[in-house]
C-alpha positions in Angstrom: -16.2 28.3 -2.0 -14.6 31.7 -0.6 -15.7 34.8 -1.5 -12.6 36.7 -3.0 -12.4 39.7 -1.5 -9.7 42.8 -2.5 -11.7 44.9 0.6 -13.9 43.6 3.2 -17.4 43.3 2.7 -20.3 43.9 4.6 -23.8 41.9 4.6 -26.1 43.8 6.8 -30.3 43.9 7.1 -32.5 45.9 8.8 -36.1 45.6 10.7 -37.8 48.8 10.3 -41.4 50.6 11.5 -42.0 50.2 7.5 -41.5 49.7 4.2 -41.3 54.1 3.3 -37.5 55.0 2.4 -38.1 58.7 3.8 -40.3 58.1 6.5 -40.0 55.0 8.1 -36.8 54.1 11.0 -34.4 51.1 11.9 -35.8 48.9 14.7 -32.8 46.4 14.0 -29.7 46.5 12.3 -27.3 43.6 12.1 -24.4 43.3 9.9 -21.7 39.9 9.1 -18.7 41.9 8.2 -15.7 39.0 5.4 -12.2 40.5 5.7 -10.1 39.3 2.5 -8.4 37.2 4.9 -11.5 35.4 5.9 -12.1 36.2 9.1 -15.3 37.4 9.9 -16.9 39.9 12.3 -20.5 40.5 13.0 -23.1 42.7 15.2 -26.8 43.5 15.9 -28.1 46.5 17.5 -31.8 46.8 18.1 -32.8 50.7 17.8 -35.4 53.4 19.4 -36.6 54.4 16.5 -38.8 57.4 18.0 -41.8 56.5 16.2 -44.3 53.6 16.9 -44.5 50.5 15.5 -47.3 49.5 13.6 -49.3 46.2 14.9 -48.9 44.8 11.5 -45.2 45.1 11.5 -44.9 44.0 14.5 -46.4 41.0 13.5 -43.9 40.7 10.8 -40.7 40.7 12.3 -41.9 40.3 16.1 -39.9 43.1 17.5 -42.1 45.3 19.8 -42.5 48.8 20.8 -41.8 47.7 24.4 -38.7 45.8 23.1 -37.1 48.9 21.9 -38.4 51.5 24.2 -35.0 51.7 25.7 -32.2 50.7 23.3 -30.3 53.4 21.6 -31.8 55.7 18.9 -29.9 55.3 15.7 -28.5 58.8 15.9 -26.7 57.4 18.9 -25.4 54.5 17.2 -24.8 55.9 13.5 -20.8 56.7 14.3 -20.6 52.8 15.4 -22.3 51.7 12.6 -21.0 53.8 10.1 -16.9 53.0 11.1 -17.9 49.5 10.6 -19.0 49.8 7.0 -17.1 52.8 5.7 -14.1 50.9 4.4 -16.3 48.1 2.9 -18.5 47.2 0.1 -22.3 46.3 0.8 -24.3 43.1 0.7 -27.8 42.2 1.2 -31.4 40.8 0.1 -33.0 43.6 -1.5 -30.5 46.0 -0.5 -30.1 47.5 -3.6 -34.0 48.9 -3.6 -34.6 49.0 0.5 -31.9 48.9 3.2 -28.9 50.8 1.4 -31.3 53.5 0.9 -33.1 53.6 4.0 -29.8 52.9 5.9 -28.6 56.2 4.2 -31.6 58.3 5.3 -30.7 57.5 8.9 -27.3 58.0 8.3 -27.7 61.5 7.0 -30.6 62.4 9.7 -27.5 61.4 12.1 -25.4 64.1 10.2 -23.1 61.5 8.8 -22.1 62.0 5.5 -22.9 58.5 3.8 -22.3 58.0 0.3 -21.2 55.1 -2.2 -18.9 56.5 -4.5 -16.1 54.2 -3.6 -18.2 51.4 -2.9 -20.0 48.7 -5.0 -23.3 46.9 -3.6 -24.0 43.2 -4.1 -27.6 42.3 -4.1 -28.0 38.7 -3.4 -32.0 38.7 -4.2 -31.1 40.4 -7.2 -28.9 37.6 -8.5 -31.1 35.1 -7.6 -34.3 36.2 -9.1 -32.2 36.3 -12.3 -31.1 33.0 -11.8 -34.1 31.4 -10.1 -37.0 33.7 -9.4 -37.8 33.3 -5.7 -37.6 34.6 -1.8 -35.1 34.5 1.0 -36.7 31.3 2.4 -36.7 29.7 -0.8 -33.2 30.9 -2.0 -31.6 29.1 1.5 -33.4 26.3 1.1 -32.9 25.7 -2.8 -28.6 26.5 -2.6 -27.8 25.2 1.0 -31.1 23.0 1.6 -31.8 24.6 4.9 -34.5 25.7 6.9 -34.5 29.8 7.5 -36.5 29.3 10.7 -36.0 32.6 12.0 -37.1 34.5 9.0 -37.8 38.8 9.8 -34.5 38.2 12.3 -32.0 40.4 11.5 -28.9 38.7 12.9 -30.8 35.1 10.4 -31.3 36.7 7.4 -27.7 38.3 7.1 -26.2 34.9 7.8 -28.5 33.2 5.6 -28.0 36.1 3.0 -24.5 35.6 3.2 -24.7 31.8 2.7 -27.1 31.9 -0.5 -24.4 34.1 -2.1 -21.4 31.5 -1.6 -23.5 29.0 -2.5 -24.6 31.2 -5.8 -20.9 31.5 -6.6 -20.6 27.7 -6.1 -23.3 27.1 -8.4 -23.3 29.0 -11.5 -19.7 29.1 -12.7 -20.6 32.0 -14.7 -20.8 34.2 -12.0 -17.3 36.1 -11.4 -16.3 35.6 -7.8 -15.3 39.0 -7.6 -17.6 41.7 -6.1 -17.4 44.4 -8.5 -18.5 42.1 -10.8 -21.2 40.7 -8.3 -22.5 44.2 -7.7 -22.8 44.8 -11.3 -24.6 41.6 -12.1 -26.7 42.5 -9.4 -28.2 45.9 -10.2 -31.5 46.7 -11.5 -30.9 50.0 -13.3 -28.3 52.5 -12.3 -29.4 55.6 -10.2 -27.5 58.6 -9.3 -29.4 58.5 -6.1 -30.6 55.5 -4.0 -34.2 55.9 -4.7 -34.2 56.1 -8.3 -35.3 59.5 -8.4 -32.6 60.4 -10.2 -31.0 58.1 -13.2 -28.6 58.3 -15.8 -28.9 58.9 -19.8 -26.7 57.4 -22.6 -24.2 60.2 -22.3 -24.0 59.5 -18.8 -25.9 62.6 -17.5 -28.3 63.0 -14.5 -31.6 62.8 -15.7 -35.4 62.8 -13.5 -36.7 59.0 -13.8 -40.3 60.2 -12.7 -42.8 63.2 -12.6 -43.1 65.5 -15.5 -39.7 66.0 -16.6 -38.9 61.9 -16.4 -36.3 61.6 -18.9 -35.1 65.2 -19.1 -31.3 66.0 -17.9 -31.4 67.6 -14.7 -29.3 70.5 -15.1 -31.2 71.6 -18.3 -34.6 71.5 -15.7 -33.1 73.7 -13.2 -31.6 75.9 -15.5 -34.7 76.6 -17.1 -37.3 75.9 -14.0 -35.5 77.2 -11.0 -38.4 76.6 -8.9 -38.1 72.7 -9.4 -35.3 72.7 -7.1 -36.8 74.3 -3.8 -39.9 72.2 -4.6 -38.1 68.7 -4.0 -35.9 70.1 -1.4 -39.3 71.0 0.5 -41.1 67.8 -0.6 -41.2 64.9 0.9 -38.0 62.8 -0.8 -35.9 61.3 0.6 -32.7 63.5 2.2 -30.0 61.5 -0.2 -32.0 62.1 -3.4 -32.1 65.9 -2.1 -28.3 65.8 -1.3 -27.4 64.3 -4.6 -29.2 67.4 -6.4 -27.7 70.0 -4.7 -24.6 68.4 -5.3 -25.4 68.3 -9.2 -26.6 72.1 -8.8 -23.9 73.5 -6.6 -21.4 71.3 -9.4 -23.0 73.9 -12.5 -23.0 77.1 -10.2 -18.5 76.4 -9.5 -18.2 75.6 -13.1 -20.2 78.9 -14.0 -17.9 81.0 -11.7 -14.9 79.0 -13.0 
């Protein structure tokens, strides 16, 4: 089966110093880009990512400080990687949770504006822990009955990402081989931010999904605690959750003036 596509769509993973959204870097970043018209494009930069790597990590997905010592930092390779996704949806293993939000961190440390408002996210592990509750490895070997010898490999677990999901759509004729639909199936909870700092309510408000106002809309917190907002924006959060608040704050300050 063929994915049906209306835009292209890009399957992408990353190898990073870590598993912390606002402090940890890209150390490897591939990404298997579908055209509707099937043809297919892919690429896989290892990074600098100015930080060590920790010996457990390393151990994890083998890619050494030495090995990166000189490759490009992601600041120098954020404009690449950025005009290859920006007309695109998203696809991954645990994207929904890790890479898309890490990959944004780096992309707005690189000063580019990265957002998904025009762009839905498919979330491969996502549908198949609903369908089957298991890993990567697992997941290739249960719908394609292969091997994923190269596990932690960027370049592997895109193509083998990108292979569970055809086989998925092959499988379960319930699932709508459309990617909207994909990317709705496949999402936890929505967030206003990556995160899930932020959330929505029934009326389809921002509200804070954690701390002391969890629950509460945001507008109605900074309105009547002013202070929240520099606290977070000096905090340590990551820079898309702080983006997406000043965009709901600087939204109520226009409509005040207008």
């Amino acid at each position: 089966m063929e994915l049906k596509l209306t835009r292209p769509i890009c399957f992408f993973d990353l190898e990073t110093t870590g598993t912390n959204v606002a402090k940890d870097r890209i150390v490897e970043i591939s990404i298997l880009k579908i055209f509707p018209n099937g043809n297919k494009e892919s690429k896989t930069w290892l990074v600098n990512p100015e930080m060590p790597i920790p010996d457990d990590v390393v151990a994890v997905h083998g890619i050494s400080n030495e090995q990166v010592a000189n490759e490009p930092t992601f600041s120098e390779l954020a404009k690449e990687v950025h005009a290859m996704i920006k007309d695109s949806d998203l696809g991954g293993f645990n994207s929904d949770r890790f890479d898309i939000p890490l990959l944004a961190e780096e992309m707005l440390r690189a000063n580019i504006d990265f957002d998904m408002k025009n762009t839905v996210a498919v979330d491969v592990q996502t549908i198949f822990h609903k369908m089957e509750k298991r890993t990567l490895g697992a997941a290739y070997k249960f719908y394609c009955d292969k091997d994923l010898t190269d596990a932690h490999s960027a370049a592997a677990d895109t193509k083998a990402t990108y292979e569970v999901l055809l086989s998925q759509l092959d499988r379960y004729p319930e699932l709508e081989n459309n990617v909207k639909k994909l990317a709705e199936f496949s999402t936890h909870r929505r967030f206003a931010d990556f995160a899930g700092f932020l959330g929505y309510d029934e009326d389809d408000e921002e509200i804070f999904a954690f701390g002391k106002h969890k629950g509460k809309k945001v507008l109605d917190v900074l309105d009547n605690e002013p202070g929240y907002f520099g606290w977070i924006l000096n905090a340590d959060f990551p820079l898309y959750t702080k983006k997406v608040l000043t965009q709901i704050k600087l939204s109520r300050l226009n409509n005040k003036l207008n």
